[in-house]
C-alpha positions, 0 to 999 in steps of 0.5 A, a space after each residue: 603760631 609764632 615764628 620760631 624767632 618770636 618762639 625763641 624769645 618767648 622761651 628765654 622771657 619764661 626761662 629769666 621769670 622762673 629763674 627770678 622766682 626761684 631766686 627770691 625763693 632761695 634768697 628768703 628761705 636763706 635769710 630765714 635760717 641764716 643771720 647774714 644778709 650777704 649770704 641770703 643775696 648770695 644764695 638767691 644769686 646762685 640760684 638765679 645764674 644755675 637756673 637761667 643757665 639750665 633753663 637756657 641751655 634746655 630752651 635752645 635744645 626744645 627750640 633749636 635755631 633756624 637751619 643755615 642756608 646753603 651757600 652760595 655759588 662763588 663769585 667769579 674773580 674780579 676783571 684785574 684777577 681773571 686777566 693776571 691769571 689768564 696771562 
């Protein structure tokens, strides 16, 4: 089973190779019914920048982050401090 971090990672490489698919989806679809090349490019750009956003935002909910650790216990002042304060 992979660790989470390899889990993580495998989930954003899945999530930018469907946002590519349905990027070149939207762009030839566009080009087919349109007569510009620039509103083709900026139909598959749209696309690609929803769906990646979406799918990351889906992917960080399925695999969350690691918890952070606890903190640790502070560190006692330094020997010029405890010595000023003492005083």
């Amino acid at each position: 089973m992979p660790t989470r971090q390899a889990a993580r990672i495998i989930a954003v490489v899945i999530v930018v190779l469907i946002a590519v698919i349905a990027a070149l989806g939207a762009g030839i679809v566009t080009a087919a019914l349109s007569d510009s090349a620039l509103m083709a490019v900026g139909a598959g750009g749209g696309a690609f920048v929803t769906v990646a956003g979406l799918g990351i935002h889906i992917a960080a909910y399925l695999v969350p982050p690691a918890p952070a650790p606890a903190p640790a216990a502070p560190l006692p002042p330094p020997q010029s401090q405890a010595i000023t304060a003492s005083s």
